[in-house]
Structure formats: structure tokens, C-alpha cells
C-alpha positions as CSV (number, residue, x, y, z in Angstrom):
1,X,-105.5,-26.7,182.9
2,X,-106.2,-26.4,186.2
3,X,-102.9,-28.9,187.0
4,X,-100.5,-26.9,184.8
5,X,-102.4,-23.5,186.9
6,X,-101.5,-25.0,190.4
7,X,-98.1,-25.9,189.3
8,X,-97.4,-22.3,187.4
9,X,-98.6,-20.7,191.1
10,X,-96.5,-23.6,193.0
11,X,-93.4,-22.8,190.9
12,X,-93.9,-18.6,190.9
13,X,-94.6,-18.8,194.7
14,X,-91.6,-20.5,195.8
15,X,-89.6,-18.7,193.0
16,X,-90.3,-15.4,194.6
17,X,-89.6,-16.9,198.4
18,X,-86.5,-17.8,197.1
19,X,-85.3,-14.8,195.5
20,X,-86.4,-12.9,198.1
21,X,-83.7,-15.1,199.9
22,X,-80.9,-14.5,197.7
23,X,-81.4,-17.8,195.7
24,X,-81.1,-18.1,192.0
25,X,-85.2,-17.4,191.0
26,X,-84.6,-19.7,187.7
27,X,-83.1,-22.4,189.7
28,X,-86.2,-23.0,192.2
29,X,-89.0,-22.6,189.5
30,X,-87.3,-25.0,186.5
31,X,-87.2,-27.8,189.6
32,X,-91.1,-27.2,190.4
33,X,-91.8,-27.2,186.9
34,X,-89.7,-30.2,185.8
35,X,-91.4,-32.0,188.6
36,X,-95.0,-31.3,187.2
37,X,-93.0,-32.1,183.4
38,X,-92.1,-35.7,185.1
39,X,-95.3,-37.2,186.9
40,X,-96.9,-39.8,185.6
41,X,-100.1,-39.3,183.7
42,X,-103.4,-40.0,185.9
43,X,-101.5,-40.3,188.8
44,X,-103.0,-39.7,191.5
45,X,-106.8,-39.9,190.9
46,X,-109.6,-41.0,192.5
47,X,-110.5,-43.5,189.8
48,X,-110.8,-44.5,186.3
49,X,-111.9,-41.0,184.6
50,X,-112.2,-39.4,187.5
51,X,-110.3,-36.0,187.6
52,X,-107.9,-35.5,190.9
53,X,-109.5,-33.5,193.4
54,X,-108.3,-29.9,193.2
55,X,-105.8,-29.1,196.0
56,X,-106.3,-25.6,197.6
57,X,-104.8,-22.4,196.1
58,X,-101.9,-20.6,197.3
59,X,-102.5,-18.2,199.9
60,X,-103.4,-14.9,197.8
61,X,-103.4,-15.9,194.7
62,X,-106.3,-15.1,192.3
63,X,-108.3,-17.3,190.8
64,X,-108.0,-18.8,187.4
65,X,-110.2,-16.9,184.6
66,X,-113.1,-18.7,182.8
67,X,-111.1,-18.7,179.8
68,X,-108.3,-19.5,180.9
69,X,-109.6,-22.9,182.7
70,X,-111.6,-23.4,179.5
71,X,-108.5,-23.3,177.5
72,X,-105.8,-26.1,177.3
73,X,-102.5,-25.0,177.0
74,X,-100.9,-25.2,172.7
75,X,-99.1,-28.1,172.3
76,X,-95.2,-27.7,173.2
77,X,-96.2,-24.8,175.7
78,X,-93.8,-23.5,178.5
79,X,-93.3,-21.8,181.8
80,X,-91.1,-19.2,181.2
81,X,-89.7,-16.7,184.1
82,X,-89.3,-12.8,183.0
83,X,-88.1,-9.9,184.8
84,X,-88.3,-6.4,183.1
85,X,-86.3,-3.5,184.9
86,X,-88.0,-0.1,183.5
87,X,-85.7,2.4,182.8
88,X,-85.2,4.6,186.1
89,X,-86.3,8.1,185.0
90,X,-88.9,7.1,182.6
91,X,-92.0,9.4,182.6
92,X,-95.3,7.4,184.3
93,X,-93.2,4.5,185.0
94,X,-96.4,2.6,186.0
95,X,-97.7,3.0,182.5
96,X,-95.1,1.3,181.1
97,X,-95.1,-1.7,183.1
98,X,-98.7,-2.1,182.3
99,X,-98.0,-2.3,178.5
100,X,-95.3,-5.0,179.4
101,X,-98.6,-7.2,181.1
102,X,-100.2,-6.2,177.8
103,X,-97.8,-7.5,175.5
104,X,-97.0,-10.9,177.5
105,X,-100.8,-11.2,177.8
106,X,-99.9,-11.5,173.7
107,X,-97.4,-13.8,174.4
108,X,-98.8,-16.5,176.0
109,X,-101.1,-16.6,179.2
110,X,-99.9,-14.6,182.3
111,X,-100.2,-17.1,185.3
112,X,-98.8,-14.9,187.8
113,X,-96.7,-11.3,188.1
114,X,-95.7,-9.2,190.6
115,X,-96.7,-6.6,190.6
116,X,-100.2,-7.4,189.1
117,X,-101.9,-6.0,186.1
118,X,-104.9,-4.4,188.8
119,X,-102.5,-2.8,191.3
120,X,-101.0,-1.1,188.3
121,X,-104.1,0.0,186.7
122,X,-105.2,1.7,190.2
123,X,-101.8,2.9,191.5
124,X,-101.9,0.6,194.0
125,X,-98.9,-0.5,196.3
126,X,-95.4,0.4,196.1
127,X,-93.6,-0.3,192.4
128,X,-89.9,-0.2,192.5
129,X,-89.7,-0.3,188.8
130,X,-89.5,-4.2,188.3
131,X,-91.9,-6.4,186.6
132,X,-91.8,-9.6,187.6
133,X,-93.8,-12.4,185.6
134,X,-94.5,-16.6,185.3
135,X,-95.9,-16.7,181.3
136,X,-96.9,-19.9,180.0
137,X,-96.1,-19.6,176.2
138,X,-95.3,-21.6,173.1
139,X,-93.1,-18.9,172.0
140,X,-88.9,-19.2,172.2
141,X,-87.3,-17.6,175.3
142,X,-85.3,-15.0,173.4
143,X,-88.7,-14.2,171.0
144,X,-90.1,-13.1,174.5
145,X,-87.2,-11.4,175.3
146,X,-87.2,-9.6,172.0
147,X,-90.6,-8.4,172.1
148,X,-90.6,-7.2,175.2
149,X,-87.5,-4.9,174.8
150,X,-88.9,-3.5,171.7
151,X,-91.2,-1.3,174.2
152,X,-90.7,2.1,175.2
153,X,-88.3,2.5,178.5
154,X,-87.4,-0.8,179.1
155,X,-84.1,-1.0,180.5
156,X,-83.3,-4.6,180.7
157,X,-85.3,-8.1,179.8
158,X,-84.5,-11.3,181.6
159,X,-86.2,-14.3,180.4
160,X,-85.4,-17.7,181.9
161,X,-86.7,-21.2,180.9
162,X,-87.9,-23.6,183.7
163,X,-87.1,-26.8,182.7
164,X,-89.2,-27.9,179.5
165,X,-92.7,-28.1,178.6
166,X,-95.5,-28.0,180.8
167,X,-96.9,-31.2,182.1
168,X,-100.3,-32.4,179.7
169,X,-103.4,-32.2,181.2
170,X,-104.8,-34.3,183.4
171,X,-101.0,-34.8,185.1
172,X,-100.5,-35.1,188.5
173,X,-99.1,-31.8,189.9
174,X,-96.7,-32.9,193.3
175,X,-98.1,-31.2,196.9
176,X,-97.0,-27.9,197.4
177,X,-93.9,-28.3,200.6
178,X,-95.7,-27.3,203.6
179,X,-95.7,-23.6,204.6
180,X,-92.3,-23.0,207.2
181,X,-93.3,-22.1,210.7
182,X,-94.7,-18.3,211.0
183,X,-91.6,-16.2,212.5
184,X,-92.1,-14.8,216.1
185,X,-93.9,-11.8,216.6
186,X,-97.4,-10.5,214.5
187,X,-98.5,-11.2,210.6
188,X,-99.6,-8.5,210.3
189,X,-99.5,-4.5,211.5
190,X,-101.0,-1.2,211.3
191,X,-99.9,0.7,208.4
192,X,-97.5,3.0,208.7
193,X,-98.5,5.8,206.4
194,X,-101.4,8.0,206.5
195,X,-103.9,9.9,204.3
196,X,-103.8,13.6,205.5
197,X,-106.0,16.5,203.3
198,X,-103.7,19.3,202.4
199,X,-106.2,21.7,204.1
200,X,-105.7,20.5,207.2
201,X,-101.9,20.6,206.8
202,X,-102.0,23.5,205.4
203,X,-103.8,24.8,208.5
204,X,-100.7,23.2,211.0
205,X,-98.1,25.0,209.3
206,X,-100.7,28.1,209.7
207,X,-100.5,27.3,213.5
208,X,-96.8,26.8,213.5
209,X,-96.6,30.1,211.9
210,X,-98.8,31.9,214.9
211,X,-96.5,30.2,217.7
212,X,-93.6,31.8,216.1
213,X,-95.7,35.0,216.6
214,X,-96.1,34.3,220.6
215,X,-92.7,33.1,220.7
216,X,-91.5,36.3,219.4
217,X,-93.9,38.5,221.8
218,X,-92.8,36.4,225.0
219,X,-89.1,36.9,224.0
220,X,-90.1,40.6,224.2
221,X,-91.8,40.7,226.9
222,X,-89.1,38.9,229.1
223,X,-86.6,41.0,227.6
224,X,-85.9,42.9,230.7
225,X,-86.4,39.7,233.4
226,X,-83.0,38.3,234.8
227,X,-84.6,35.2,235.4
228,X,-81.8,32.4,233.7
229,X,-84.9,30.3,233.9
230,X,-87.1,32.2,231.7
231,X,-84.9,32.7,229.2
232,X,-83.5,28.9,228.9
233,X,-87.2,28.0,228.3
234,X,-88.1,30.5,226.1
235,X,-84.8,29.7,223.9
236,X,-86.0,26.0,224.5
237,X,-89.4,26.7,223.0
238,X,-88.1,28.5,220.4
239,X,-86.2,25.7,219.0
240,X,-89.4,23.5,219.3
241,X,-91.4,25.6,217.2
242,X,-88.6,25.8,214.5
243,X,-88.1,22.4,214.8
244,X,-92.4,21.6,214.7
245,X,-92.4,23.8,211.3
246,X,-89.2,22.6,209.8
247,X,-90.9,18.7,210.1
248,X,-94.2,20.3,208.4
249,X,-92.4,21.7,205.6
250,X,-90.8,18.6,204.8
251,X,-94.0,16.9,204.8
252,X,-95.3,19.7,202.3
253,X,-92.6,19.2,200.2
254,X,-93.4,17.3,196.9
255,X,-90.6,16.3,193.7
256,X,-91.0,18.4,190.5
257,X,-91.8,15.6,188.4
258,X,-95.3,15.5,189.7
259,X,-96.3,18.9,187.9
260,X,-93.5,18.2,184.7
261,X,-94.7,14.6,183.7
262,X,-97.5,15.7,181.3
263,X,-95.3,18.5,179.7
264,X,-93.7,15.9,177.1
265,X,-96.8,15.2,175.7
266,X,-97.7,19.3,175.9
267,X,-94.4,19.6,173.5
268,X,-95.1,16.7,171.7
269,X,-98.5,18.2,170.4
270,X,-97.9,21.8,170.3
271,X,-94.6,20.8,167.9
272,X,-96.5,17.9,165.5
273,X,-99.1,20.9,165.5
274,X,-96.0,23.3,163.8
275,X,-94.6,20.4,161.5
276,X,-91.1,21.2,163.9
277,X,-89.0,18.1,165.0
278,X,-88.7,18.3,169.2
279,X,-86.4,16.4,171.5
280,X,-87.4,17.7,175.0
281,X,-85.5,16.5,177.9
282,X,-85.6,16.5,181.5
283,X,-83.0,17.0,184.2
284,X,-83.3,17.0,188.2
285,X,-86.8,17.0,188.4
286,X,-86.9,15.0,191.5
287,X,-85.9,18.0,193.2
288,X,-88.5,19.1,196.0
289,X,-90.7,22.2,196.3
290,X,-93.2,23.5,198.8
291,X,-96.6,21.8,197.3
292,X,-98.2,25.7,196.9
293,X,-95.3,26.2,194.7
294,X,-96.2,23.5,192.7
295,X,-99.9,24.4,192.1
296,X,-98.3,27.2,190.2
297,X,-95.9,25.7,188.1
298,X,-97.8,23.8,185.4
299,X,-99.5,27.2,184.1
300,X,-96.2,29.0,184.2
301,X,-94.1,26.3,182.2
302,X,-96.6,25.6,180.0
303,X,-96.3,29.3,178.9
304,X,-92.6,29.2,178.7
305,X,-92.5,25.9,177.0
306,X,-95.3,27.5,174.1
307,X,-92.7,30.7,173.5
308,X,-90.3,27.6,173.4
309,X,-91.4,26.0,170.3
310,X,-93.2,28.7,168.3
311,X,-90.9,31.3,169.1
312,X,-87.8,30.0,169.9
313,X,-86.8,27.0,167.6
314,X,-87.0,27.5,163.6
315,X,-87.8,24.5,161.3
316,X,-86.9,22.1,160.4
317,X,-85.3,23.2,157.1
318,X,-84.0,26.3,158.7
319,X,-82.0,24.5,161.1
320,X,-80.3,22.8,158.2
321,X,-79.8,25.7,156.3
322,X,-78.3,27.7,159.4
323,X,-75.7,23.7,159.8
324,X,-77.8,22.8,162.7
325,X,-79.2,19.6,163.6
326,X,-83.1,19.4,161.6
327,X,-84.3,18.4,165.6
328,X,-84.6,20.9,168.0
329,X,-84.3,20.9,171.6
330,X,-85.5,21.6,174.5
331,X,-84.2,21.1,178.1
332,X,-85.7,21.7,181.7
333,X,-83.5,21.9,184.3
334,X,-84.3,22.3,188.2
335,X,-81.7,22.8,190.8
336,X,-80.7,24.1,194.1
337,X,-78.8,27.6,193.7
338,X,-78.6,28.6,197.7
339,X,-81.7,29.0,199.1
340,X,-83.9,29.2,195.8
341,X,-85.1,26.5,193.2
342,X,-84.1,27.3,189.7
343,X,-86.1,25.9,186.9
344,X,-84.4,26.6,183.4
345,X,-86.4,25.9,180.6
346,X,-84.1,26.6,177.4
347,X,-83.5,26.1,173.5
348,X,-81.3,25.9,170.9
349,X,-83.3,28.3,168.5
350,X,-82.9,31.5,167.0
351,X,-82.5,33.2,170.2
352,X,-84.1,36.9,171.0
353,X,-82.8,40.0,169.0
354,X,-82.2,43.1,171.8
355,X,-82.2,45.7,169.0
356,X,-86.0,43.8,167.7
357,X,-87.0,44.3,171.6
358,X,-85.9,47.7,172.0
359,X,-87.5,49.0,168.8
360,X,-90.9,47.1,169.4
361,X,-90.8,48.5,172.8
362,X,-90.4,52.2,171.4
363,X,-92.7,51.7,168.1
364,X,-95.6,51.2,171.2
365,X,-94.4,53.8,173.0
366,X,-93.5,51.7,176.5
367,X,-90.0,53.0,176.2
368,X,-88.8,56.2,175.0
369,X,-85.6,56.1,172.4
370,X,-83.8,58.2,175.1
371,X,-84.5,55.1,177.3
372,X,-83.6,52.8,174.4
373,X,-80.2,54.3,173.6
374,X,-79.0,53.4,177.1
375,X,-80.4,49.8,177.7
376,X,-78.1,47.4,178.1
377,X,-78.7,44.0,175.8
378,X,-79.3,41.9,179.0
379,X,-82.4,44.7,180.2
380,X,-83.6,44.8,176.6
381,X,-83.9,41.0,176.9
382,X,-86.4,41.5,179.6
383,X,-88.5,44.0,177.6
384,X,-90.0,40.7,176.3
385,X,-92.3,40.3,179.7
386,X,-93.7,44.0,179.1
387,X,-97.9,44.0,179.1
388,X,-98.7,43.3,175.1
389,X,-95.1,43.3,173.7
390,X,-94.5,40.3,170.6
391,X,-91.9,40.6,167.7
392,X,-94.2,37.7,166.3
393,X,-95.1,37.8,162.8
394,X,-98.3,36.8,163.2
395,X,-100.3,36.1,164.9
396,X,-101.7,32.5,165.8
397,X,-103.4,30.5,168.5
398,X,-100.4,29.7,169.9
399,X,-98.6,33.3,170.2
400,X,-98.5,36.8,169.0
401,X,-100.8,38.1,171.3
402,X,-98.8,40.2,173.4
403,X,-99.5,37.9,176.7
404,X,-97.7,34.8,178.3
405,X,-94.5,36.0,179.4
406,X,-95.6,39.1,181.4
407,X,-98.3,36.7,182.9
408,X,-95.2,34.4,183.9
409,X,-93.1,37.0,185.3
410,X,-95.7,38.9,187.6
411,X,-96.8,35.2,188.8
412,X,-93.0,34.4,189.7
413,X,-92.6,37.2,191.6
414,X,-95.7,37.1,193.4
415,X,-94.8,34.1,194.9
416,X,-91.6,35.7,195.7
417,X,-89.1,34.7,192.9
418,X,-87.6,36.0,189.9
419,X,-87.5,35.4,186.1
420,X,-84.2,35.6,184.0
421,X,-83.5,35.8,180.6
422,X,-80.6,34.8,178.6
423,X,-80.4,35.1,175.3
424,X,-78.2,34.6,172.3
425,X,-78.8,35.5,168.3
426,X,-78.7,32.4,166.6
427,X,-77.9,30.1,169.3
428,X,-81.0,30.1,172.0
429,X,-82.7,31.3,174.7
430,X,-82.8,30.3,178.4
431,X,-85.6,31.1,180.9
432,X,-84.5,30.7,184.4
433,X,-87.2,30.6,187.1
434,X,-85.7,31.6,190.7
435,X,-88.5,30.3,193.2
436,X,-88.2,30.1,197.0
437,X,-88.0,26.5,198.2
438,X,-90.8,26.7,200.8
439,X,-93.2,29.9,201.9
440,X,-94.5,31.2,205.2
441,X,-91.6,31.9,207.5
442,X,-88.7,33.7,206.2
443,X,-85.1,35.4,207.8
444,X,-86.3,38.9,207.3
445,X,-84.0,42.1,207.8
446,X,-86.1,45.0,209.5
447,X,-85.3,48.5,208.3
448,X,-86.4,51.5,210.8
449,X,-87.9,54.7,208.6
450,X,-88.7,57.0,211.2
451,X,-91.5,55.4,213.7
452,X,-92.0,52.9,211.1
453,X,-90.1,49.7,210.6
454,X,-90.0,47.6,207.2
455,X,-89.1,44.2,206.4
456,X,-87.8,42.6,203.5
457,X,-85.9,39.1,203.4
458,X,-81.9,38.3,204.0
459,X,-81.9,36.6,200.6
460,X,-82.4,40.2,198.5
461,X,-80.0,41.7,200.8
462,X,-76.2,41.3,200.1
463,X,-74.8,43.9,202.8
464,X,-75.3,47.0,204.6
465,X,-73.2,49.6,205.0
466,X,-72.4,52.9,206.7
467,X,-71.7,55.3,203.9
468,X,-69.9,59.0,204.8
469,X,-70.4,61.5,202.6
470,X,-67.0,61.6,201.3
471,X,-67.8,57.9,199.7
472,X,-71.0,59.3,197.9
473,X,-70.7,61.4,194.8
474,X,-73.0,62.9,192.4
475,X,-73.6,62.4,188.5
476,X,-76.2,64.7,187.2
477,X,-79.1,63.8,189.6
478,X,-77.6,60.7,190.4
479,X,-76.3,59.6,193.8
480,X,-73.6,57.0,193.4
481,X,-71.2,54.9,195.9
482,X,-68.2,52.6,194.9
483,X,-69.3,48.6,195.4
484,X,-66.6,46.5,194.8
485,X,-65.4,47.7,191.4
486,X,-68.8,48.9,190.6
487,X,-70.3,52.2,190.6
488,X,-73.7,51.7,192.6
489,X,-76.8,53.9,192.5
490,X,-78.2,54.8,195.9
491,X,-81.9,55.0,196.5
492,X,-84.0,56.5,199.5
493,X,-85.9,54.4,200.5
494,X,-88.5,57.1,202.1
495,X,-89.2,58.5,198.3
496,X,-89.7,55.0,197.4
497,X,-92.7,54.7,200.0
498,X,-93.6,58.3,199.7
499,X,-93.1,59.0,203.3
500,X,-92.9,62.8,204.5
501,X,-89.1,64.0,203.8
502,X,-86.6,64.6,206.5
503,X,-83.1,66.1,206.9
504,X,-80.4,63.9,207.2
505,X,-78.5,64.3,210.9
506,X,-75.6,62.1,211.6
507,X,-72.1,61.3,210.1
508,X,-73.1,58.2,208.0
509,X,-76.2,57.1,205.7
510,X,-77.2,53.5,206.4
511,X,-77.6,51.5,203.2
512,X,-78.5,48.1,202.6
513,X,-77.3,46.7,199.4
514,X,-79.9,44.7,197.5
515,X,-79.7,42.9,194.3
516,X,-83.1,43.9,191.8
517,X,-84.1,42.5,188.3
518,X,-79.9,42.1,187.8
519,X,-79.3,45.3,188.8
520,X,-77.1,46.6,192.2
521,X,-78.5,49.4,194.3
522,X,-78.2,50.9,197.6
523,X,-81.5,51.9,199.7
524,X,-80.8,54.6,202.4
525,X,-82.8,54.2,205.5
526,X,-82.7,55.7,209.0
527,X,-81.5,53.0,210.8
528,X,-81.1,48.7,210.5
529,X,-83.2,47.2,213.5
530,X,-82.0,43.8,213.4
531,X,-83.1,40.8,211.7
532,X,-85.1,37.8,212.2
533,X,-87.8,35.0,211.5
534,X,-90.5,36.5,210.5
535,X,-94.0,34.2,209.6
536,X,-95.5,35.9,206.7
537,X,-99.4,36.6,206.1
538,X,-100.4,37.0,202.6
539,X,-102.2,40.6,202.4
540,X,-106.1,40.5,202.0
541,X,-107.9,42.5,199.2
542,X,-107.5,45.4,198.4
543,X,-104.3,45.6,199.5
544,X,-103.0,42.8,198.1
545,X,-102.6,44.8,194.9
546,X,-100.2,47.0,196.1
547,X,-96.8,47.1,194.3
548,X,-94.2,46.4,196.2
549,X,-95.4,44.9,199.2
550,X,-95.6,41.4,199.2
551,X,-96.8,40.4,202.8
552,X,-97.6,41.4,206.6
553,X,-95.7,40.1,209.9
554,X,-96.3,40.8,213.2
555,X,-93.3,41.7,215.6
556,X,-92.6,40.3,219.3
557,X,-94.2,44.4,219.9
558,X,-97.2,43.7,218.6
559,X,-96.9,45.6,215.6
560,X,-98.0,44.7,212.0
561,X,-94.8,44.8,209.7
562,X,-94.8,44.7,205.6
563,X,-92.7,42.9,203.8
564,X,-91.0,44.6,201.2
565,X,-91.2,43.3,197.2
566,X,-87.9,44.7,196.4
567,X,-88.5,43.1,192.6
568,X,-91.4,45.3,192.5
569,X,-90.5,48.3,194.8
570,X,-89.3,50.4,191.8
């Protein structure tokens, strides 16, 4: 046994070498192994009975097992070589190339794989999604190749033969070639990757932040200094400290499969729990988001992805009766819309009934019927996120409570996104969740109310204007300007914020355009300051439970700045 095991690790170590160098793999191992297959019996030993003396083992490679030395290879046995490409996008990728070690462990005995059983176990090393094996077996090539395709997320099978039977034991196994001259230059090197705790990079881009902040002040303190050198350094510096936090939040950044790989099996169980047939799928989830983002997520889709199967698909047997398919599904997908991350989670269910929303809404008296009478089917839709609101019929463990979605949609826009929902009676519902791609520093525009000035970010803002009074007109107590072909409600932004009231001097109102909740208005300020980047401080308690406001910069001035919520402003 321990012959056939040095000429399994002679003929997988120089099959790798040679692949590695473009060489057909099958071609280099079936040579080694026909060479063990053809030496004479005995050959090679000391003396009559006495066993060869063991050669040494390949650099690296493990040991042979107690059971496996005490074993003798099955009569007929053979060295096969496999390769088993795992599906690209399959969920926990390393888990499945495990269960192919498993099953040719069944096989036959593994003599050597790359990558090993151990590195996969502990998430070791780099996998690329090939398994690559030397299984000595008495089964036939394509019964390998069979059983091994029948797992889960195997994309392709390759199993070659390498030239016959193994050698029996006792034969003499050839020398291994002696190793080629070492290239120029060191074996080995210092990795090139490094452990850092997310606290302590959390507390760079913190600093990166606070340089923006001096940046800023020396920009404003230099205004006024003709000095060309000055101002080429502080422009230089500037661009350093972008450049410093645009590097950080790269490293920050982290794909959305690692928060959406356990969901499956969240759907999987919440559905067998139901008796409801579920196909969930998953699209672009290796798109990247700030790792804070991410903390959030799993709570929030897990919410969305509940409503998803109890509320939103029917069951089996009312699919079929309404000519749809008996399996339902259900599809995330993540992209890049501008500057935001959209997550969509949606279903081909029963969809949400506006009518159902509106009268639940007015039956616990959060909306009046006046109120009712006017809503539009898409604001109705969004009556669904209001504190204690269901149209379940019961309720269960699952739903019915009255919580979940306005959970989801307070935590969105906390971290400065926005839900969406789409619905249709009969044909689904889609969730869309509109997150920024990164935190911290932000383009803000700043809005001057008297002494005061305001910030709130370019994104919300899709123009300002300077409105004369001839372009506003009245509808009942309603200001309103022409947008476009839209009729546009303007808002003062001073009644907003309850500040002290003022006459309005000057020829023109100055009105940025913002888009809210799907809605088009125009907030009247005093005057637009300018706009810039703007490194944002989450508020401390008790003021972080202010509506509205959803952080606190500090200008080049010196002064403290809040950044307007316009999702929550009114």
C-alpha cells in the first residue's frame, strides 16, 4: 500500500506541475502510473522478504492514514484523475466542494486533492471553484463521473483514467525525477494581505472624515490670501484627503452575497412551514456596499422576504386555479441606479389591493375618508408601512401583527434610503430598497434661512429655481408652480422648521426642487449658499430622535450644520 501511496502522490504531483504548465494533466499521470503498473514484482528490495525501504514523501504532502496503510487496495483498483468545476454562482460554494471529497471518499480512497478536504472545512486558502482529485477506485470512470454530477451545483465532471490498474503490492514504484533547479529569486515572501478589525477602520475613515473638516476651515481661512502658493497646496491637499477616503471606502466595501447567502434556506423553511411551493432566485448580488450597510440588511430582507411568502404568494392550488404555475417565485435583485444601491425583492402573488389599504387605513382611523378619497393607488400602496396596519386574515407567528414593514421602512430611511412599493392585483408585488452606496461624506447643497444655513444632499435635489410671482398661483390654500408638465406644490421651508416668520422682499422666491416618497415639491428658502462635501456625524441622543434631521456637519466657519431628512421632513 505504501508503493501504490508513493506512486498516487508521484503521479498527482507531477500531474499538477504539468498542468500548471499547459500540459495535458491525464497525459503526465497515466505515464507515472503505467510505470508503477509495469515494474517487476520485488524489484528492488533489500532481500528475500524484505520490504523496499520507503523512499521520502513529496514535499507537502500528508501522510498516509492508519487505515489507509492497513488496507490493500480491491483487486482491479485504479488511479483515476477528476476535476469538478462548481457551478459559478452557487450559494456556499465551499460547501459543495466538500460533499464532492465526501462522495469520492465513497468512491474509492482519496490519495490526494487540491484543494484538500481541511482547507475546505476551515475556509482556508483561496478556492477558485475547482476541485481537483487522484482517487484510487475499483469503480468505472464514467460510474465516478456519474455520481459525482448527481450533486447539487456541479457544473462539469471530468474523469480521466491513468493507464490501467494500480501496481500489486509489494511492486517497485520508479524514483521520483529529481526536483528542477529552484528559479532565481526567494521561495518564499511575506504575505500580501492583512487582518485589519473593522473598528480600527472604521476609526480611519472617522479621521479622514475630520481632515475634510480642516481642509474645509483652511480653505476659509485663506479665502482672502493672494498667495498662488497657498492656494495650490491647499487644492493639493484637498485632493489627498478625497483621494485617502475614496481608498478607505473601497476597502469597507463588501459584495451582497455575504448578508443574502443564508436567505435561501430562510425561504426554504418559512415556505415548507406554509405547505407553499418556492423558487427563490438571486440576481447581482456581487454588487458592493459600505459594510455598515450591510449589518443592516439581513434584518430588513428577512422582513420583506416573510411578507413575501405569507402574504404575497397564494398556494399552491390557488395558483392553479387562478392558470398560474403551482410554484411560486421569488426574485432579489441588486443594482446600481446612479448613485444608490437598489435591492428589489419581488413576487408573482396576489399582489396588494389599494382599495383593501385605504379602507383598513380608515376603519383604524390613521387616515380620514376625506384623505382616502384623494390618494392615489401608488400612495395607498405605501399605507402598508403605517405603525400596526395588516389586511391579514389572521393572524400567525409569521404575520398579522401589524409590524415588519414600517420597521423596514423607518430603518431604510434612517440610513438614508428609501422604500418603494409596486404593486399589481393578481400579478405581484415588488419591494425596492434605495440605499446609499457608502456613508460619511456626502455632496450636500447648503440652503441659507435667515442667520441659519441647512444642508441636505445633491442626490434629493433635482434643481433650483428662481420663481416670480407671476409663475406661482394659488388653488385654495395651495401654492403651486408649473414643473415640466406638472403642477408642483411649493413648501416653505421656515414653516417646515417652525422658524419665526418673515416677509418676503425681493423679485424672486428661491426654490429647490426635491423629489419625496414619489412625490415633486418645491421648498422656498431665503437664499442657496452653495454646495459641497460635507462629512456627516450621526446625531447623539436625544437628538437623534428628531424627525427630519438625519445628521450634523461642521462648515470651513466653524459652524455646526444639520442635515436635512427630506424623506421625513414632512
Amino acid at each position: 500500500m505504501k508503493a501504490r501511496t508513493r506512486a498516487a502522490w508521484a503521479c498527482f504531483s507531477i500531474w499538477t506541475v504539468t498542468e500548471r504548465r499547459a500540459d495535458p494533466a491525464g497525459a503526465a499521470v497515466a505515464a507515472c502510473a503505467g510505470d508503477a503498473a509495469g515494474a517487476p514484482a520485488g524489484a528492488g528490495a533489500a532481500g528475500a522478504g524484505a520490504p523496499a525501504p520507503a523512499a521520502p514523501a513529496p514535499a507537502g504532502a500528508p501522510a498516509a492514514s492508519p487505515a489507509q496503510a492497513a488496507t490493500a487496495a480491491p483487486a482491479g483498483s485504479a488511479l483515476l484523475s477528476v476535476t469538478v468545476q462548481i457551478e459559478k454562482h452557487a450559494q456556499a460554494a465551499r460547501v459543495r466542494a466538500f460533499m464532492v471529497h465526501r462522495r469520492l471518499a465513497e468512491l474509492g480512497t482519496v490519495v490526494a486533492s487540491v484543494p484538500s478536504a481541511a482547507d475546505l472545512r476551515a475556509g482556508q486558502g483561496e478556492f477558485d471553484g475547482v476541485v481537483k482529485a487522484a482517487l484510487e477506485t475499483a469503480e468505472s470512470p464514467e460510474a465516478v463521473r456519474r455520481a459525482i454530477a448527481a450533486l447539487a451545483d456541479v457544473a462539469s465532471v471530468v474523469v480521466e483514467t491513468t493507464g490501467g490498474e494500480l501496481a500489486p503490492q509489494g511492486a517497485r514504484v520508479p524514483p521520483l525525477p529529481p526536483p528542477r533547479p529552484a528559479a532565481a529569486g526567494p521561495k518564499l515572501g511575506v504575505p500580501r494581505t492583512v487582518k485589519v478589525q473593522t473598528d480600527l477602520l472604521d476609526s480611519f475613515v472617522n479621521l479622514a472624515g475630520e481632515l475634510l473638516i480642516v481642509e474645509s476651515r483652511l480653505k476659509e481661512a485663506t479665502r482672502d490670501l493672494e498667495l498662488p502658493s497657498v492656494k495650490d497646496s491647499t487644492s493639493t491637499l484637498g485632493k489627498l484627503i478625497r483621494s485617502l477616503h475614496a481608498q478607505l471606502m473601497t476597502v469597507r466595501m463588501m459584495p451582497l452575497a455575504a448578508v443574502t447567502e443564508a436567505l435561501p434556506r430562510v425561504v426554504r423553511d418559512l415556505a415548507k412551514r406554509q405547505g407553499k411551493e418556492v423558487a427563490f432566485v438571486q440576481e447581482g448580488t456581487d454588487l458592493e456596499l459600505d459594510r455598515s450597510l450591510l449589518e443592516e440588511l439581513p434584518d430588513l430582507l428577512t422582513h420583506v422576504l416573510r411578507n413575501a411568502v405569507d402574504h404575497g404568494l397564494e398556494s399552491a392550488d390557488e395558483r392553479e386555479a387562478a392558470g398560474k404555475p403551482r410554484r411560486g417565485q421569488i426574485r432579489l435583485r441588486a443594482f446600481r441606479q446612479k448613485d444608490k444601491a437598489v435591492v428589489q425583492i419581488e413576487d408573482d402573488g396576489r399582489g396588494m389591493d389599494p382599495a383593501r389599504l385605504k379602507a383598513k387605513a380608515v376603519e383604524r382611523g390613521q387616515i380620514t375618508q376625506e384623505q382616502a378619497a384623494v390618494m392615489s393607488d401608488a400612495e395607498a400602496l405605501h399605507l402598508a408601512c403605517l405603525p400596526g396596519l395588516s389586511t391579514a386574515g389572521k393572524v400567525t407567528d409569521v404575520s398579522g401583527r401589524g409590524v415588519g414593514m414600517d420597521a423596514v421602512k423607518s430603518r431604510v430611511e434612517s440610513l438614508g434610503g428609501s422604500l418603494h412599493i409596486d404593486s399589481r392585483v393578481g400579478r405581484g408585488t415588488r419591494i425596492s430598497l434605495h440605499l446609499p452606496t457608502s456613508v460619511a461624506i456626502v455632496q450636500v447643497m447648503l440652503l441659507g434661512l435667515d442667520d441659519e444655513v441647512f444642508a441636505i444632499p445633491v442626490t434629493r435635489v433635482l434643481r433650483t429655481l428662481e420663481l416670480t410671482p407671476g409663475e406661482v398661483e394659488q388653488r385654495g390654500r395651495q401654492l403651486l408652480f408649473r414643473y415640466g408638465e406638472e403642477s408642483v406644490p411649493l413648501l416653505s421651508l421656515r414653516k417646515i422648521l417652525r422658524l419665526p416668520a418673515r416677509e418676503t422682499r425681493g423679485r424672486f422666491l428661491s426654490v429647490a426642487v426635491v423629489r419625496v416618497r414619489q412625490r415633486t415639491v418645491g421648498l422656498v428658502v431665503d437664499r442657496f449658499v452653495g454646495q459641497q462635501e460635507a462629512f456627516i456625524k450621526p446625531l447623539p441622543r436625544p437628538l437623534a430622535s428628531i424627525d427630519g434631521v438625519a445628521g450634523v456637519t461642521i462648515l470651513g466657519d466653524g459652524r455646526a450644520v444639520f442635515l436635512l431628512d427630506s424623506e421625513n421632513l414632512f
